[in-house]
C-alpha positions in Angstrom: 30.2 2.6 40.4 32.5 -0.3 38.8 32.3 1.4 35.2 33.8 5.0 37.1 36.6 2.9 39.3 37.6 1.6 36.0 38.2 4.8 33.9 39.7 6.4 36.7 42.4 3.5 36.3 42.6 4.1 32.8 42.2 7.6 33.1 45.8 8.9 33.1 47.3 6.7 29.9 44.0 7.8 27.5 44.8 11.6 28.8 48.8 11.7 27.7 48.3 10.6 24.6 45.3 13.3 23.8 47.2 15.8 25.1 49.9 14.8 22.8 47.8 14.9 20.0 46.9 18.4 20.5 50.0 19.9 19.2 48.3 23.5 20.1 45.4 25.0 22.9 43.0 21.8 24.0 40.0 21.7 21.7 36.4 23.0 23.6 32.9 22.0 22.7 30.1 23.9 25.1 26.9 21.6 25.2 23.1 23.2 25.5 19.9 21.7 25.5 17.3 23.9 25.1 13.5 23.2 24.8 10.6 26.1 24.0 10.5 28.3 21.3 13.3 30.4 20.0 14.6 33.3 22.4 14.3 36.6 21.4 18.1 37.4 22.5 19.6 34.5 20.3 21.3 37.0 18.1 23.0 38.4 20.7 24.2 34.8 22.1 25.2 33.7 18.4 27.2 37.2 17.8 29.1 36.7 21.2 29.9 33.0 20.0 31.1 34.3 16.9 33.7 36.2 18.5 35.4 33.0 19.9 36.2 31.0 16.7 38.5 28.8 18.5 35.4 27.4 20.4 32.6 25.2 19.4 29.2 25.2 20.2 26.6 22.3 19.5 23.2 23.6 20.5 20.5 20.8 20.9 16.9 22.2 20.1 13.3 21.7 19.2 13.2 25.1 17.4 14.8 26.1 14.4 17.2 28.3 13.0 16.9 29.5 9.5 19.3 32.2 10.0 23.1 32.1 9.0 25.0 30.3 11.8 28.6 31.3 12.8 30.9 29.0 11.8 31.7 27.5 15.1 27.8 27.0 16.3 26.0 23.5 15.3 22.4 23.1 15.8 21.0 19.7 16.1 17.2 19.2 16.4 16.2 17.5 19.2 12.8 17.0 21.0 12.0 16.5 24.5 10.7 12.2 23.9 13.6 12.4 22.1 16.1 13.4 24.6 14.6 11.2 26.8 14.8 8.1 24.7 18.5 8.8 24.0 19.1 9.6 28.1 17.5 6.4 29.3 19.1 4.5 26.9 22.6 5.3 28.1 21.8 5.9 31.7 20.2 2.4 32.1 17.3 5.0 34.2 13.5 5.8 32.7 14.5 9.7 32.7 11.5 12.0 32.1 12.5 15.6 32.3 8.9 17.1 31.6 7.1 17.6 34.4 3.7 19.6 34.6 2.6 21.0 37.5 -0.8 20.3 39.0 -1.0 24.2 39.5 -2.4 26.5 36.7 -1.4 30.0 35.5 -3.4 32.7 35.3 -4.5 31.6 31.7 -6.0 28.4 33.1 -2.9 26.4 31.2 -1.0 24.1 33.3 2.8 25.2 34.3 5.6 23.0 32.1 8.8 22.6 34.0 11.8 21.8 32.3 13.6 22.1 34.9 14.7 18.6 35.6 16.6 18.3 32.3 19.2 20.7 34.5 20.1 17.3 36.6 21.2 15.6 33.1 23.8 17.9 32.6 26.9 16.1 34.6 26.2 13.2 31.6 26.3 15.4 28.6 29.7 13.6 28.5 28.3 10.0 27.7 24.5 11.1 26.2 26.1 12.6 23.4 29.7 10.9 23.5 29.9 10.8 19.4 29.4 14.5 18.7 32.0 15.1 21.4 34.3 12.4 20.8 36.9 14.7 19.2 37.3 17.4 21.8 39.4 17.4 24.6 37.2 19.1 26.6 33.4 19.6 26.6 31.4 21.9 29.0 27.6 22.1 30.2 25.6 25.1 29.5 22.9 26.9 28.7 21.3 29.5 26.6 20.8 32.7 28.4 23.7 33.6 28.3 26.5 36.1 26.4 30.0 35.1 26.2 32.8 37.2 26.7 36.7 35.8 25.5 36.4 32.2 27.0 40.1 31.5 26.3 41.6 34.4 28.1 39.9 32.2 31.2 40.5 29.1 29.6 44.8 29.3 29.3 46.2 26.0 27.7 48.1 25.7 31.2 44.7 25.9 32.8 43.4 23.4 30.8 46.4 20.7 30.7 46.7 20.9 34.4 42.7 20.2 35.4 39.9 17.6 35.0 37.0 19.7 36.0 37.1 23.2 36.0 33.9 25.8 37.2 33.2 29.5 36.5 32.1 29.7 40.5 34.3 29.6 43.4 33.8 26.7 45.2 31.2 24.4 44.0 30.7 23.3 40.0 28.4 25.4 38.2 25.4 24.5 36.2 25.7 27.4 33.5 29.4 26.4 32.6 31.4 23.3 34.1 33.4 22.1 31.8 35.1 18.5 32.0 37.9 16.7 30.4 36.4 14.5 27.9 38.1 11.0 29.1 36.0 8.3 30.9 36.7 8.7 34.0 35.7 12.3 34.3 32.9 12.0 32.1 30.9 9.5 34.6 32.2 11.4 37.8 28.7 12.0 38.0 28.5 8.1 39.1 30.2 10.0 42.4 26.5 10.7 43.6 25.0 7.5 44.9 22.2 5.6 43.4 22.4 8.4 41.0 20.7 6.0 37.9 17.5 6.5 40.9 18.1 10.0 41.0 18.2 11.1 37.7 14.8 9.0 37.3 13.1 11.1 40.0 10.8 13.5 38.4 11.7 16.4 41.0 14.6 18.3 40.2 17.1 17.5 42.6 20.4 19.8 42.2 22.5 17.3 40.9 24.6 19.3 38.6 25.4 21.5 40.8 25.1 21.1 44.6 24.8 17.0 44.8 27.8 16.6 42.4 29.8 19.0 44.1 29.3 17.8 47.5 30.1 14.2 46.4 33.4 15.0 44.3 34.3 17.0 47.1 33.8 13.9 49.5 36.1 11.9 47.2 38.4 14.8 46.8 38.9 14.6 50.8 39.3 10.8 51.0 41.7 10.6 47.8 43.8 12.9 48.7 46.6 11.1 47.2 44.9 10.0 44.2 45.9 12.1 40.9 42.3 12.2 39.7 40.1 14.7 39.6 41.9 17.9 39.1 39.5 20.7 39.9 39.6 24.4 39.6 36.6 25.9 41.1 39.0 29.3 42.6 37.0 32.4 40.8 33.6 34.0 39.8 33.8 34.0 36.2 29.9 35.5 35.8 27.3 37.2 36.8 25.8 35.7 40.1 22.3 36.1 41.2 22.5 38.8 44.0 24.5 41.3 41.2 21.3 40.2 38.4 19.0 41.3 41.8 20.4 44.0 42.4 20.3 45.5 38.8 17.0 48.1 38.8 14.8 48.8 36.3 16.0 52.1 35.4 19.5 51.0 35.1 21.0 51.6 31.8 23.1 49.4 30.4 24.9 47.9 33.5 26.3 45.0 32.1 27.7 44.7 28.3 29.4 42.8 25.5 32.2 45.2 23.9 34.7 43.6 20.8 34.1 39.8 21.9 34.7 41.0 25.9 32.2 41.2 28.8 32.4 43.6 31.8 30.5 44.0 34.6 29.1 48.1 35.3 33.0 48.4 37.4 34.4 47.5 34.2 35.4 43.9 35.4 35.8 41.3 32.7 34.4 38.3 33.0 33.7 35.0 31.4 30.1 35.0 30.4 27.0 37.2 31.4 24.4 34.7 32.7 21.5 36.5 32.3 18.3 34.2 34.4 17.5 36.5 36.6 17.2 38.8 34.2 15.4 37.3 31.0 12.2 37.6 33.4 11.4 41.5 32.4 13.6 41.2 29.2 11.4 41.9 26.1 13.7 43.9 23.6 16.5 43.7 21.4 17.6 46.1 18.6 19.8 44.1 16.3 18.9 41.1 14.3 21.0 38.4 13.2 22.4 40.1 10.0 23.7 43.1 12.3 27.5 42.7 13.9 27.3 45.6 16.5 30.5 46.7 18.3 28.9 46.9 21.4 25.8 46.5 23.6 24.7 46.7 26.4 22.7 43.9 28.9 19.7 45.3 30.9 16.4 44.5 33.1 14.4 45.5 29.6 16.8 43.6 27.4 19.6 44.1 25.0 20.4 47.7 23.0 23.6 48.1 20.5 25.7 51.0 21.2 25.6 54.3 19.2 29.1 55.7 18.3 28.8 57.9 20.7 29.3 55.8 24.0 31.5 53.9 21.8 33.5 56.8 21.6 33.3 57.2 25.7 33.8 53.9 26.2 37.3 53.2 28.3 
């Protein structure tokens, strides 16, 4: 961990004078890496984007996307060997994130799991260090997801006053943790122990989210004097897994996007509607890219624009 002790020395005198160069709110950049074919519901996550200008996104993909882009979304074509190729080559690890099962589906095809890639994300930080170089913050994410008005969460006194900060109470979040982009936080993930090991394991093993969190929080405890890190992790910003459960088939419209916001069915704003226990029985949507409705609504079967009429009713 010499490389992390060092930053963390250095870690303060890079931060004031970033800071000082933003004159206004921190810059964000949110960070996906996606791999499969396009997803149906990718107008509705480029149209909630859209509506937070003041963001970027920088999606990395093996698909592509011949459709207009907001302005703030960047799509950079990336495949899995390659991914891999650029991850070993920073981690100093032989990282592998596809993984096929032994077991077959129904169709006779072997299962592909992706699902190791998940354990990469603590090190977006350093694995793509140039595109991110000029924001003063960058965040891991993903793709099923519909964003409400991130910087109503994300307050400038928020951000200048953190390192880390997590959209679940408690514990760093996989779907959005986002990090201040200095060196010391963006190789906290050298925290975990023979993590270069770990991220060359072919299993998924939880590391950007319950293995990171239970090691920052170990150094959290025994630094309790030491300045860095900052974390916020006070507040569910999302939809967790027991409300996507609980959602039934015949329910309407439970969740929804309305003028760039997000609410839960109580009418509780939140952050983002993560969506992957849902996408399972999702198979519609009924807008395209070219289409900028006011509302919509987020269901078991999928994704359906308000009419006028519930626009009208709408609170």
């Amino acid at each position: 961990m010499p490389r992390l002790r060092q930053a963390i020395r250095t870690a303060w005198t890079r931060r004031r004078g970033r800071s000082a160069a933003a004159a206004g709110a921190p810059s964000i950049a949110i960070v996906v890496v996606f791999f499969g074919g396009r997803p149906f519901w990718l107008p509705a996550f480029l149209l909630s984007c859209r509506h937070n200008p003041d963001v970027q996104w920088i999606v990395y993909c093996d698909f592509d996307v011949a459709d207009t882009l907001p302005p703030n979304v960047s799509v950079k074509r990336l495949d899995i060997p390659e991914f891999n190729r650029r991850a070993s080559d920073v981690l100093g690890a032989a990282i592998n994130v596809l993984r096929t099962s032994e077991k077959a589906d129904a169709n006779g095809r072997l299962r592909i799991n992706l699902r190791k890639a998940c354990d990469l994300k603590p090190a977006y930080g350093v694995i793509f260090a140039e595109d991110l170089r000029r924001y003063d913050f960058w965040a891991c994410s993903d793709l099923d997801i519909v964003w409400g008005d991130v910087r109503h969460f994300l307050t400038p006194a928020l951000l200048r006053g953190h390192d880390i900060i997590s959209s679940r109470p408690d514990r760093l979040s996989g779907h959005f943790t986002l990090y201040r982009n200095t060196p010391a936080t963006n190789r906290a993930f050298e925290l975990i122990p023979n993590v270069a090991a770990a991220f060359a394991e072919p299993r998924y093993l939880h590391l950007d989210e319950h293995e990171l969190t239970r090691h920052l929080r170990q150094y959290m405890d025994e630094h309790r004097f030491r300045r860095w890190p900052r974390v916020y992790w006070q507040h569910e910003w999302t939809t967790s897994a027991g409300l996507q459960h609980s959602i039934g088939h015949g329910d309407m419209g439970p969740l929804c996007w309305r003028d760039g916001k997000t609410f839960t069915a109580a009418g509780t704003e939140i952050m983002y509607v993560h969506f992957h226990k849902l996408k399972r029985d999702m198979t519609t949507i009924d807008f395209g890219f070219d289409d900028a409705p006011a509302a919509f609504s987020i269901s078991r079967t999928g994704f359906a624009a308000w009419d006028n009429s519930r626009l009208q009713r709408a609170p």
